[in-house]
OpenMM code with the backbone's topology and positions (N, CA, C; nanometers):
from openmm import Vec3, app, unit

residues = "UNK UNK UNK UNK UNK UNK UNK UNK UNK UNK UNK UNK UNK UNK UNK UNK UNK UNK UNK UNK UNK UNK UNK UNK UNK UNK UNK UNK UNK UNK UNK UNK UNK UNK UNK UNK UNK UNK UNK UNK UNK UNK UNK UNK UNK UNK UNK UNK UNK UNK UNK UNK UNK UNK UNK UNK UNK UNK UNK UNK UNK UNK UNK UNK UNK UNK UNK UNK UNK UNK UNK UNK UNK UNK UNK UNK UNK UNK UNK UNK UNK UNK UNK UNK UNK UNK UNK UNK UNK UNK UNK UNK UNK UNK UNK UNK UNK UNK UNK UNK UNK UNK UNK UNK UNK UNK UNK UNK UNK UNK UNK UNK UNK UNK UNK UNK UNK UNK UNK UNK UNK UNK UNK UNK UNK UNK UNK UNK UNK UNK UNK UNK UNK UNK UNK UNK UNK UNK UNK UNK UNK UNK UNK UNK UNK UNK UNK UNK UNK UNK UNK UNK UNK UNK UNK UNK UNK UNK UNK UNK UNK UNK UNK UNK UNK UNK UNK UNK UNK UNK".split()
positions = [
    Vec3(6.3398, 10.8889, 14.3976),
    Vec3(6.4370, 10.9753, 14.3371),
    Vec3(6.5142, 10.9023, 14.2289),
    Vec3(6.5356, 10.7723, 14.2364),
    Vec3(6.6235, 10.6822, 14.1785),
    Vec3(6.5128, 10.6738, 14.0679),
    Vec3(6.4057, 10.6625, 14.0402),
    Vec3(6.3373, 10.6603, 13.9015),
    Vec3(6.3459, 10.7485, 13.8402),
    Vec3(6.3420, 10.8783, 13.9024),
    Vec3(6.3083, 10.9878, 13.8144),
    Vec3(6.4896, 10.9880, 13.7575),
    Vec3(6.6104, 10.9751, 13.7872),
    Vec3(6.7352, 10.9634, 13.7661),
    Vec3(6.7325, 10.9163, 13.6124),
    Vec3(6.6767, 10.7534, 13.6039),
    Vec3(6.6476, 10.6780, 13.5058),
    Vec3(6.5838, 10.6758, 13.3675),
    Vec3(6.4423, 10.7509, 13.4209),
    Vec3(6.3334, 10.7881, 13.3554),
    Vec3(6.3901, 10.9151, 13.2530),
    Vec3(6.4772, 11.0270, 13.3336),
    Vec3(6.5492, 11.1157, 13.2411),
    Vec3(6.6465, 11.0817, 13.1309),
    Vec3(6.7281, 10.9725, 13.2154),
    Vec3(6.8308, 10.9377, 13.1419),
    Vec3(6.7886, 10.8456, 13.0219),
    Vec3(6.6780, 10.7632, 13.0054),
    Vec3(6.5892, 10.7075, 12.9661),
    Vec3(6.5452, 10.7848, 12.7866),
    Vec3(6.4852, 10.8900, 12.8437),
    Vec3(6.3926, 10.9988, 12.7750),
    Vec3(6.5321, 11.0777, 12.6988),
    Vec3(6.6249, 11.1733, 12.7304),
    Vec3(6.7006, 11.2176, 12.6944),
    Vec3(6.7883, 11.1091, 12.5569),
    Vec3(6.8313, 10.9442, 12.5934),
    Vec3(6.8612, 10.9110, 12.5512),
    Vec3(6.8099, 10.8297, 12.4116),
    Vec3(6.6906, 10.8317, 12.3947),
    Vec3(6.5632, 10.8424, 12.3284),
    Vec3(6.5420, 10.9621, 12.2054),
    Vec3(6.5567, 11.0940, 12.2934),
    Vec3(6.5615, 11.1967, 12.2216),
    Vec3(6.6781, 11.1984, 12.1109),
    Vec3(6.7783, 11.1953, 12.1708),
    Vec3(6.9487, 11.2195, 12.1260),
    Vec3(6.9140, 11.0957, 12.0242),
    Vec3(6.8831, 10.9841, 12.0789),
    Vec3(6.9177, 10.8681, 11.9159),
    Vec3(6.8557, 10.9269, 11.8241),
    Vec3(6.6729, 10.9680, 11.8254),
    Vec3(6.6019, 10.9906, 11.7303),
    Vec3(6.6709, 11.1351, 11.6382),
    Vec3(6.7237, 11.2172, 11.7287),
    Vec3(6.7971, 11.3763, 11.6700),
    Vec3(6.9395, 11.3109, 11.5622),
    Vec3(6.9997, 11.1987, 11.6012),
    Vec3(7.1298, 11.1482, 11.5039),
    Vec3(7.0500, 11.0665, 11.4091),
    Vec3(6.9488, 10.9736, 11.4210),
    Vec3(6.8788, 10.9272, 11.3453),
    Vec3(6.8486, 11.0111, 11.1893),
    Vec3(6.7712, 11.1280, 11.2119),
    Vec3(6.7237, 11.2135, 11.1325),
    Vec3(6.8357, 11.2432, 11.0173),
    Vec3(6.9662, 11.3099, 11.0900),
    Vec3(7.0666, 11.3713, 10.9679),
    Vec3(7.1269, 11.2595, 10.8873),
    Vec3(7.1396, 11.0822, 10.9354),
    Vec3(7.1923, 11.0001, 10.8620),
    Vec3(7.1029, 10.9245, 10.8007),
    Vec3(6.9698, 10.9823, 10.8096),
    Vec3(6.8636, 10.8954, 10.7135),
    Vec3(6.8706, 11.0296, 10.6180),
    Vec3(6.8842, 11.1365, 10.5782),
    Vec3(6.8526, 11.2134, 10.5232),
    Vec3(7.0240, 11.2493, 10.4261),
    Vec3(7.1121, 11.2138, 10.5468),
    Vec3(7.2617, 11.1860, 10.4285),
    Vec3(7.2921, 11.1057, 10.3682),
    Vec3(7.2444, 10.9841, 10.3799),
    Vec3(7.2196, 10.8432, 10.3051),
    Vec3(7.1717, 10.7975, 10.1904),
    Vec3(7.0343, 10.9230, 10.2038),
    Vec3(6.9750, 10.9241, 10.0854),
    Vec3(7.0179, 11.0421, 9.9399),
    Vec3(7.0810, 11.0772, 10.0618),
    Vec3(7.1862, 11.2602, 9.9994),
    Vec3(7.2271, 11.1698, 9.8096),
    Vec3(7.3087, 11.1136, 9.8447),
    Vec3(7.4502, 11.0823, 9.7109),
    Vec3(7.4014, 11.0450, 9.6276),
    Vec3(7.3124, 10.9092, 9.6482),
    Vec3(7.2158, 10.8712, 9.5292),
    Vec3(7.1384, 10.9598, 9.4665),
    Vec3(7.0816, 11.1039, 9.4938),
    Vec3(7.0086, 11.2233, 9.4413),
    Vec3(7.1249, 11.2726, 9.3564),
    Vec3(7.2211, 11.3182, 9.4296),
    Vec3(7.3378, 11.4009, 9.3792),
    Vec3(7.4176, 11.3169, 9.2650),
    Vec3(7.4152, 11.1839, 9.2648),
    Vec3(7.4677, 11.1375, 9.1694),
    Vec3(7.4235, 11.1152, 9.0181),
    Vec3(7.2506, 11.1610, 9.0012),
    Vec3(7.1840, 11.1953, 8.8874),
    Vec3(7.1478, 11.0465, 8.8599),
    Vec3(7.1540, 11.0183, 8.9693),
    Vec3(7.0745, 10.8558, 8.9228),
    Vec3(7.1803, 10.7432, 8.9825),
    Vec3(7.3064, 10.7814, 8.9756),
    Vec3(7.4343, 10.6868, 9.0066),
    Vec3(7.3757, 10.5804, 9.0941),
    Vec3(7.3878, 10.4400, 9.0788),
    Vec3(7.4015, 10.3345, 9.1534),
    Vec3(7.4911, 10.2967, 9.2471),
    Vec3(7.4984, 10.2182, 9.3389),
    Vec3(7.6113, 10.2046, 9.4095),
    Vec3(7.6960, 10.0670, 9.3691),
    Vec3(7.6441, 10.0180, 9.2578),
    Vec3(7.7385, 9.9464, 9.2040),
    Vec3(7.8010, 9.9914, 9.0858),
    Vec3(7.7496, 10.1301, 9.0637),
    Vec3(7.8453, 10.2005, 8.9438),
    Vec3(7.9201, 10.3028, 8.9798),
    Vec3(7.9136, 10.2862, 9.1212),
    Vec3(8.0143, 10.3797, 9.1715),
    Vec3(8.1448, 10.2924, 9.2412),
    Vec3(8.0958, 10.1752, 9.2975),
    Vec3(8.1620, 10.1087, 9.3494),
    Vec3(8.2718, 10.0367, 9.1923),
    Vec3(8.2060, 10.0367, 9.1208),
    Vec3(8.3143, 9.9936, 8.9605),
    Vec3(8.4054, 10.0861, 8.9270),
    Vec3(8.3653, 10.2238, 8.9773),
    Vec3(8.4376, 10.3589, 8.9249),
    Vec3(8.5668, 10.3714, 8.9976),
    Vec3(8.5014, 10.3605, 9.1568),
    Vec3(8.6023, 10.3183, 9.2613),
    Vec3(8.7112, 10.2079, 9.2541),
    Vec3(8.6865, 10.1303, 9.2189),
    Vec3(8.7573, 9.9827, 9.1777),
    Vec3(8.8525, 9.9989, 9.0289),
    Vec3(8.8091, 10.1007, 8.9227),
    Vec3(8.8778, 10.1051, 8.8479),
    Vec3(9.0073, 10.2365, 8.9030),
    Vec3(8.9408, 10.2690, 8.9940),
    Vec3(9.0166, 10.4341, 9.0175),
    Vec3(9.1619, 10.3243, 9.0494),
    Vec3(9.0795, 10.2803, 9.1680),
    Vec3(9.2390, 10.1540, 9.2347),
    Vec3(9.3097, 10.0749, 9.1817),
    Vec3(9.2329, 10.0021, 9.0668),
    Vec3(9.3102, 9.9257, 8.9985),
    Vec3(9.4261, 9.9961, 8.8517),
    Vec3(9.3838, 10.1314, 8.8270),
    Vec3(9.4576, 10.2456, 8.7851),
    Vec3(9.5861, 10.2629, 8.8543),
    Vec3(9.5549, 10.3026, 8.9639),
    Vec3(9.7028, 10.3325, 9.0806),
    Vec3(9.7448, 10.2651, 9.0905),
    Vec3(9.7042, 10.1148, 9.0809),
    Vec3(9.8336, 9.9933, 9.1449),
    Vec3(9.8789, 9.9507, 8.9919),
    Vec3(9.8481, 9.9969, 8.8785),
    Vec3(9.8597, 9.9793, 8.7553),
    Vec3(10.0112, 10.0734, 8.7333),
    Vec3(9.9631, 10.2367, 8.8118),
    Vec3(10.0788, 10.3056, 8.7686),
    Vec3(10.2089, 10.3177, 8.9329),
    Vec3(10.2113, 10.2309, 9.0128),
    Vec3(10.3008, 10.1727, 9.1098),
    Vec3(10.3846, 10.1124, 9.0520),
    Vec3(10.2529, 10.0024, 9.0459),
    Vec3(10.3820, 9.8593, 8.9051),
    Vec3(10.4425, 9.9374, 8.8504),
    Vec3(10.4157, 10.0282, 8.7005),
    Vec3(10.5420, 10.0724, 8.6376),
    Vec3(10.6561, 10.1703, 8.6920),
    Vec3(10.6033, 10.2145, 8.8099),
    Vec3(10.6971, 10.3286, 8.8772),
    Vec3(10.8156, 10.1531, 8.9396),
    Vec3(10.7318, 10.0848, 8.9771),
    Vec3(10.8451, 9.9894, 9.0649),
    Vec3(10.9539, 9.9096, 8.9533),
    Vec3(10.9005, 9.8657, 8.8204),
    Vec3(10.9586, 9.8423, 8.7336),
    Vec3(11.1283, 9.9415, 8.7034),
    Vec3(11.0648, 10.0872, 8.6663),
    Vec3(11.1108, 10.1936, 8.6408),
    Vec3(11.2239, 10.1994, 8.7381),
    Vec3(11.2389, 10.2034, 8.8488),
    Vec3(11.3595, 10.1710, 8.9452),
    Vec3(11.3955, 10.0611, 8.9354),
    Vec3(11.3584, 9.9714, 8.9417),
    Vec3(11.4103, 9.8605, 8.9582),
    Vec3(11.5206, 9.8231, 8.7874),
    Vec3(11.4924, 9.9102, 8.6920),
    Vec3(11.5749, 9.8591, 8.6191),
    Vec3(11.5376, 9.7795, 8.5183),
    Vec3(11.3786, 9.7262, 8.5772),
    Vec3(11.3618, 9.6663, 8.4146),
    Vec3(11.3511, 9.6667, 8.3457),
    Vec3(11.3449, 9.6303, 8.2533),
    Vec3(11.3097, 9.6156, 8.0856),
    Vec3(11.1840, 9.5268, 8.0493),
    Vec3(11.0768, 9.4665, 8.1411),
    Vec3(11.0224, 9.3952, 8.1369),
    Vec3(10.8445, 9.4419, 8.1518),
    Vec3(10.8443, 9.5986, 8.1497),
    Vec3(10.7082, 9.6505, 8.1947),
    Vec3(10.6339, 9.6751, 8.0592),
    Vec3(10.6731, 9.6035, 7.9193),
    Vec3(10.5827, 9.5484, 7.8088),
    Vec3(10.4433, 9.5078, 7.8666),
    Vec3(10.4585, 9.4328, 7.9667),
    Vec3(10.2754, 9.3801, 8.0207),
    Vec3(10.2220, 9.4533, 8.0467),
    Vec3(10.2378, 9.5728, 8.0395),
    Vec3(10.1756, 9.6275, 8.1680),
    Vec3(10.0876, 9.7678, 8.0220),
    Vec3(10.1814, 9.7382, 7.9148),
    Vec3(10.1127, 9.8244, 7.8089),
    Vec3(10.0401, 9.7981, 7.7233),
    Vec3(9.9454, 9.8504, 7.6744),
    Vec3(9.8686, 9.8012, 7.5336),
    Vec3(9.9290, 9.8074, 7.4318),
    Vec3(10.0692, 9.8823, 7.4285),
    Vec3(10.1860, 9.8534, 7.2748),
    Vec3(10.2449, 9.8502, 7.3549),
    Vec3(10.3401, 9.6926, 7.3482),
    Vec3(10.4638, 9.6905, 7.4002),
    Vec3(10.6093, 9.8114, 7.3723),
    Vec3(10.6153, 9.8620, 7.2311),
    Vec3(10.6629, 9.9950, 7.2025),
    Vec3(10.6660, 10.0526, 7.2616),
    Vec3(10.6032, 10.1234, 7.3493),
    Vec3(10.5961, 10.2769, 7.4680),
    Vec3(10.6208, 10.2260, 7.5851),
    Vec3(10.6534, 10.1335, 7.5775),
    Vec3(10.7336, 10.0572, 7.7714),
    Vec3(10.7824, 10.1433, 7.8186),
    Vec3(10.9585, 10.1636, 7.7461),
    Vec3(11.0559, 10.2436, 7.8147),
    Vec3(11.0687, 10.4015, 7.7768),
    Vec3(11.1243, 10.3910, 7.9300),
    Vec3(11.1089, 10.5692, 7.9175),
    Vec3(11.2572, 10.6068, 7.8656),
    Vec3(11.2760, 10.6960, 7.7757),
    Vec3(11.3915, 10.7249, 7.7347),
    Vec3(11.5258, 10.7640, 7.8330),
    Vec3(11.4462, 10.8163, 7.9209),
    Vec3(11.5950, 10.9349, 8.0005),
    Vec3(11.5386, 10.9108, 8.1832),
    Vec3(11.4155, 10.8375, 8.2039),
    Vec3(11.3859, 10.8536, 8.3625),
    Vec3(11.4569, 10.7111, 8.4206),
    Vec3(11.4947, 10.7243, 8.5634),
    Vec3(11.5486, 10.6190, 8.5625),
    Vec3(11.5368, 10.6131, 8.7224),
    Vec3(11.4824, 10.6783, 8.7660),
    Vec3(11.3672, 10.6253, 8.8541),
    Vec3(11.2721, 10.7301, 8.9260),
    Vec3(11.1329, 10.6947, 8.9650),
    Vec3(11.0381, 10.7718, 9.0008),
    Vec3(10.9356, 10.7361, 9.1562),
    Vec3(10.9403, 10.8414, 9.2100),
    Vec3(10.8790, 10.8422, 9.3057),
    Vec3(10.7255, 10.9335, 9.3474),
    Vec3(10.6386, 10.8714, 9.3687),
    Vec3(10.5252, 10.9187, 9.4448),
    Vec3(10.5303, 11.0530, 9.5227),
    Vec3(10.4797, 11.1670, 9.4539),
    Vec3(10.5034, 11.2953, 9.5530),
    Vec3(10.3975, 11.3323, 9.6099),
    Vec3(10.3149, 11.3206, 9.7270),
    Vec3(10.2076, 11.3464, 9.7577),
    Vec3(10.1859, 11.5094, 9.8172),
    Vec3(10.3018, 11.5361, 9.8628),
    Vec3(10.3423, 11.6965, 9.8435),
    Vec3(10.2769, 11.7878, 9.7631),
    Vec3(10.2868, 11.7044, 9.6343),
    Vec3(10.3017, 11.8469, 9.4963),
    Vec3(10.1514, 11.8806, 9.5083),
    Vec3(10.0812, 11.7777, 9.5321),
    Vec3(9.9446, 11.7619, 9.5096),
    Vec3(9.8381, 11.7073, 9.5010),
    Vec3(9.7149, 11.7124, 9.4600),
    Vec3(9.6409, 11.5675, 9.4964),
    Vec3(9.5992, 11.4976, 9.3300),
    Vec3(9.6248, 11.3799, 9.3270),
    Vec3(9.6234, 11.2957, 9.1669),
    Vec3(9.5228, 11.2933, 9.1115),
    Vec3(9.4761, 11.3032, 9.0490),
    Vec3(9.3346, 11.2894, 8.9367),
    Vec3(9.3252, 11.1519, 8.8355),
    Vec3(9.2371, 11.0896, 8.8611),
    Vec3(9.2151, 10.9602, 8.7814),
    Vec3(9.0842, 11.0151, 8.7512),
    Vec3(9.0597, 11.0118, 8.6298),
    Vec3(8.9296, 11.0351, 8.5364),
    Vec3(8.8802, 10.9095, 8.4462),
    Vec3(8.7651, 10.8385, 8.4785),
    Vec3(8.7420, 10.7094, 8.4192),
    Vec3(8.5918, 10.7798, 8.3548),
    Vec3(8.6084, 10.7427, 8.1858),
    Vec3(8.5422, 10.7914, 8.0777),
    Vec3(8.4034, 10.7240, 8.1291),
    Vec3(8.2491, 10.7312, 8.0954),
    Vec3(8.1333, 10.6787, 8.1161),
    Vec3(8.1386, 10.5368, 8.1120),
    Vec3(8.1999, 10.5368, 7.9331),
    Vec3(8.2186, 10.3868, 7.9142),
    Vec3(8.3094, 10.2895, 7.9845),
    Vec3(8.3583, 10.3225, 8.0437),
    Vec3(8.4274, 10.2491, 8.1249),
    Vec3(8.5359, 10.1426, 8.0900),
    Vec3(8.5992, 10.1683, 7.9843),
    Vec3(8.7141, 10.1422, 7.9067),
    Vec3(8.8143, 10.2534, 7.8789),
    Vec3(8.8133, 10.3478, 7.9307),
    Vec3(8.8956, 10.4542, 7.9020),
    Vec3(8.9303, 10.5170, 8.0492),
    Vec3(9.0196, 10.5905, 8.0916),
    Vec3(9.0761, 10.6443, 8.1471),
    Vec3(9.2106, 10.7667, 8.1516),
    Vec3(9.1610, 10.8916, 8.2240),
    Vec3(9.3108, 10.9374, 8.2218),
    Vec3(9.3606, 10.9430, 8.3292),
    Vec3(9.5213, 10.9904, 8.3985),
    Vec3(9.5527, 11.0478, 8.5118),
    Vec3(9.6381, 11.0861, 8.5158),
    Vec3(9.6660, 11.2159, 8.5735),
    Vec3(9.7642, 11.2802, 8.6448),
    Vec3(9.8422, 11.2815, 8.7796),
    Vec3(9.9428, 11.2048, 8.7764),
    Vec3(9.9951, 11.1765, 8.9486),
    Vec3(10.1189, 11.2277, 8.9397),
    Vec3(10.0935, 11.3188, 9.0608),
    Vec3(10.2374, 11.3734, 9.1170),
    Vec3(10.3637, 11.2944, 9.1793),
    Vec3(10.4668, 11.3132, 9.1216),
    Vec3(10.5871, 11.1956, 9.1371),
    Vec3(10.6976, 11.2889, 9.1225),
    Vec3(10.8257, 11.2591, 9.1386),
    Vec3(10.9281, 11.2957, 9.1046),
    Vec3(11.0343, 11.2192, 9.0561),
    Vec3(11.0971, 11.3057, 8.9321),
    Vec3(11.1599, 11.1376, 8.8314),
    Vec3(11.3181, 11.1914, 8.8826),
    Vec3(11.3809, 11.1369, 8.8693),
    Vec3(11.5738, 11.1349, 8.8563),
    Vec3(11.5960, 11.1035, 8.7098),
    Vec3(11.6545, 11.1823, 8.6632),
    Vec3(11.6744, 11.2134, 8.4743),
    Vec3(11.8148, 11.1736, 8.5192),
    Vec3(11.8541, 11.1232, 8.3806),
    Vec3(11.9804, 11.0842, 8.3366),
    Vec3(12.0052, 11.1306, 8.1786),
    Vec3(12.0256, 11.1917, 8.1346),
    Vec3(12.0705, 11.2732, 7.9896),
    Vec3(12.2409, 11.2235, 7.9615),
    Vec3(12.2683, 11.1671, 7.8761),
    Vec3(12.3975, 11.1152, 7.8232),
    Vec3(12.4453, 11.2649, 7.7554),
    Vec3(12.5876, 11.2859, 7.7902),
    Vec3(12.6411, 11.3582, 7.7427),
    Vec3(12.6819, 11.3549, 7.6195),
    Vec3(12.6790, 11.4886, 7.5236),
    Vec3(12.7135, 11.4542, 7.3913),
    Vec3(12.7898, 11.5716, 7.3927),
    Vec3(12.8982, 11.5773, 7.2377),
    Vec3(12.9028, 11.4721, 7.1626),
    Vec3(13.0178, 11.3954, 7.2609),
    Vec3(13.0119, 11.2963, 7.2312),
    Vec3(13.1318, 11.1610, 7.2543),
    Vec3(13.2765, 11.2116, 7.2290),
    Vec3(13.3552, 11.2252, 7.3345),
    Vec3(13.5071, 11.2590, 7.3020),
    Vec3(13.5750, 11.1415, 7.3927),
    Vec3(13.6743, 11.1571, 7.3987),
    Vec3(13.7358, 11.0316, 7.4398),
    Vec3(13.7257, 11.0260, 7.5800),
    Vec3(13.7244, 11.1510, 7.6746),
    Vec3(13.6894, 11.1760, 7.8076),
    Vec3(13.5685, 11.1287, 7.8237),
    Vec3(13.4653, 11.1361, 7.7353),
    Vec3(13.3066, 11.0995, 7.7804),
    Vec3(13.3381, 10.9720, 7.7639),
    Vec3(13.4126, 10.8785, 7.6601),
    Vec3(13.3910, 10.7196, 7.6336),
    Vec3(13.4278, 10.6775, 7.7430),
    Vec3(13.5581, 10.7648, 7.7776),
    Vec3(13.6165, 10.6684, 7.9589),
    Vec3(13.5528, 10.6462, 8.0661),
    Vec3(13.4276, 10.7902, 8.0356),
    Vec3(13.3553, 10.8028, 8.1880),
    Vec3(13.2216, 10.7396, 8.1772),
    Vec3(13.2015, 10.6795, 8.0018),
    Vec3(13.0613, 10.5511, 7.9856),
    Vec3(13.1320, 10.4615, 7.9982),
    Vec3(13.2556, 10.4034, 8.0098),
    Vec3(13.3033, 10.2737, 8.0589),
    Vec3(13.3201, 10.2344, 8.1653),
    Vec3(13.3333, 10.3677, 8.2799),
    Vec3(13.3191, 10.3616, 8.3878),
    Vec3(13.1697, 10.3670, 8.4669),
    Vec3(13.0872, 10.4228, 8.4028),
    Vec3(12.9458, 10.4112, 8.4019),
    Vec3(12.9051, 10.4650, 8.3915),
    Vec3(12.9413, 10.6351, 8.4007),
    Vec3(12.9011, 10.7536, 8.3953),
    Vec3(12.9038, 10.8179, 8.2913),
    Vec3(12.8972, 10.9017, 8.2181),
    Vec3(12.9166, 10.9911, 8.1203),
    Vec3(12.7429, 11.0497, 8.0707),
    Vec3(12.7003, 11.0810, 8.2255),
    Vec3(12.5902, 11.1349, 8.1839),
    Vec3(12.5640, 11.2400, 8.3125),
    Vec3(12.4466, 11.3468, 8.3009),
    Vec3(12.4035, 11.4531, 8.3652),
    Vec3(12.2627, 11.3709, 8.4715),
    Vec3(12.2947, 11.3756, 8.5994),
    Vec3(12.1605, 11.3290, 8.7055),
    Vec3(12.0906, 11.4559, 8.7247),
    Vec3(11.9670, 11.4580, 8.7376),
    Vec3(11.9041, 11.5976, 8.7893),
    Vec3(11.7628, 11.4888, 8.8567),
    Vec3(11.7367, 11.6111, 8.9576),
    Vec3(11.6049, 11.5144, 8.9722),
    Vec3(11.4742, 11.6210, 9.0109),
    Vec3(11.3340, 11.5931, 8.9013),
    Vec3(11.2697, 11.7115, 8.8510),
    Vec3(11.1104, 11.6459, 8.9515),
    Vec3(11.0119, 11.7277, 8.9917),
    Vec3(10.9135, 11.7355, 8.9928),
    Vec3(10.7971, 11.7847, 8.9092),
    Vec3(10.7261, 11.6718, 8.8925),
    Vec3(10.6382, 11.6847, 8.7636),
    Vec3(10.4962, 11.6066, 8.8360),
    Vec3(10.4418, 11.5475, 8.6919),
    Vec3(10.3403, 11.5147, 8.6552),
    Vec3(10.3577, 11.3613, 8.6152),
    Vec3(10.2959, 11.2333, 8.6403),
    Vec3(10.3129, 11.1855, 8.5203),
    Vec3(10.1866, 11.1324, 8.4979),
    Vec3(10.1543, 11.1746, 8.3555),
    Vec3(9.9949, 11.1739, 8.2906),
    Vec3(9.9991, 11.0833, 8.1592),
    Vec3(9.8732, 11.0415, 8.2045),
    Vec3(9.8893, 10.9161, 8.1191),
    Vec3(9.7411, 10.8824, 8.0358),
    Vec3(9.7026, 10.7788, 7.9929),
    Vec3(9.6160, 10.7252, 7.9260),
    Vec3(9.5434, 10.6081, 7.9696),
    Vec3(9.5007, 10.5226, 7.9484),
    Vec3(9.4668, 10.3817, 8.0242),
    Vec3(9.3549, 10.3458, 7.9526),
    Vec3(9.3727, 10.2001, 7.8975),
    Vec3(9.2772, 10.1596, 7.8242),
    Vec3(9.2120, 9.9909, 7.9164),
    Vec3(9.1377, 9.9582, 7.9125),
    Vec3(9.0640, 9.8703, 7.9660),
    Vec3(9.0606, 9.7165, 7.8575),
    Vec3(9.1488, 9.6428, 7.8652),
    Vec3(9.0920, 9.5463, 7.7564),
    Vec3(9.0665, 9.4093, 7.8009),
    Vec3(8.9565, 9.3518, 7.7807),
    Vec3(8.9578, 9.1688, 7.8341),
    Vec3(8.9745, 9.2139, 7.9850),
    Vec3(8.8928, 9.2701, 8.0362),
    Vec3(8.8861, 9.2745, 8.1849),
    Vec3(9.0221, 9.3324, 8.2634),
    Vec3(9.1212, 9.4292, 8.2156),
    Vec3(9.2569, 9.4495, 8.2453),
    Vec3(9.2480, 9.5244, 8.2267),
    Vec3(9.3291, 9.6290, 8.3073),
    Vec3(9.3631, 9.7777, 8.2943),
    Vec3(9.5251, 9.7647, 8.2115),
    Vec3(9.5208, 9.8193, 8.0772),
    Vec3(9.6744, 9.8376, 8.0566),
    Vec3(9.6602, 9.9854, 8.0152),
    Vec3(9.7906, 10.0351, 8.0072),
    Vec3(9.8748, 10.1692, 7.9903),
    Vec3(9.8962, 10.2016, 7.8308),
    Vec3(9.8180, 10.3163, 7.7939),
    Vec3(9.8119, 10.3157, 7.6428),
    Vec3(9.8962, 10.3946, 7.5916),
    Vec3(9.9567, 10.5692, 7.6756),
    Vec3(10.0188, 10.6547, 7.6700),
    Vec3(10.0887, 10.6879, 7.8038),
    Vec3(10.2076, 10.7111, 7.8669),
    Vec3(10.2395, 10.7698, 8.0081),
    Vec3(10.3458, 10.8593, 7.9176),
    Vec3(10.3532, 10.9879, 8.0051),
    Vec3(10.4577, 11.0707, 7.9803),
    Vec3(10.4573, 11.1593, 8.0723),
    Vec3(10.6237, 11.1954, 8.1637),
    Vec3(10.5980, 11.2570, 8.2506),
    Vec3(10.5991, 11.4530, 8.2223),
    Vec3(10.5769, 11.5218, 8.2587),
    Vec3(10.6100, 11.6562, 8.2378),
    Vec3(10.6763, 11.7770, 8.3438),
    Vec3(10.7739, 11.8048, 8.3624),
    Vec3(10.8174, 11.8443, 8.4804),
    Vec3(10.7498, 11.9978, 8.5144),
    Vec3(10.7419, 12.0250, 8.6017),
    Vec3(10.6078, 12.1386, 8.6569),
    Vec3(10.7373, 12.2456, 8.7020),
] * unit.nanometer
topology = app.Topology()
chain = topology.addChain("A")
for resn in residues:
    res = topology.addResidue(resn, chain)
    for name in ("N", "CA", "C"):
        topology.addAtom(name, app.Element.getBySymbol(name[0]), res)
């Protein structure tokens, strides 16, 4: 009785590997068809640029709070560093899901990531009430908007830098 116990459990377990066998030899081969030829080291570069994109646009979000003035590196014209009126931004995974688009050639890039900025707009015009309340630190309007911020990304000397960012509130 004790063989035949075995012999089933045996056979059944035999069956069942060869039945999971089948759908992951046949999904394996799935992506490489679907990818029109795609390699897995040109996907794995696509992947790698997708990431090195996002931790590209972190850095300037962490800059951006933090106050600096120092996120020139991080651009292909030091000119378009600072943002005029944001003054700090956060990651909204809420609004939606982000889009990084990396061109064939693989020096180009765009993306759209959902964030939310805190605006600061200086009050105008200047009267003597507004000068007291920029000496005190204030003399400006806080709002804080949900948007977009979409950008550009150029690839140079092995580096991802930032060619265009601008946010757009949704």
């Amino acid at each position: 009785m004790k063989t035949t116990v075995n012999s089933a459990r045996r056979g059944f377990l035999r069956k069942a590997s060869a039945a999971l066998a089948a759908p992951l030899a046949v999904g394996a081969a799935g992506p490489a068809a679907h990818a029109g030829g795609d390699t897995s080291q040109a996907r794995l570069a696509r992947l790698e640029a997708v990431n090195e994109i996002r931790e590209l646009a972190r850095r300037y979000m962490r800059h951006v709070n933090a106050g600096s003035h120092d996120a020139a590196a991080l651009f292909s014209d030091a000119g378009r560093a600072d943002p005029p009126d944001i003054r700090a931004l956060a990651a909204d995974p809420l609004a939606g899901e982000d889009t990084i688009e990396i061109a064939p050639s693989g020096t180009a890039a765009t993306a759209r990531l959902h964030c939310t900025a805190e605006i600061e707009t200086r009050i105008e015009p200047v009267t003597p009430l507004v000068a007291m309340a920029r000496a005190q630190g204030g003399g400006v309007l806080r709002r804080s908007e949900r948007g977009v911020l979409e950008g550009t990304y150029l690839k140079r000397d092995g580096r991802w830098k930032i060619e265009r960012l601008e946010f757009r509130a949704v």
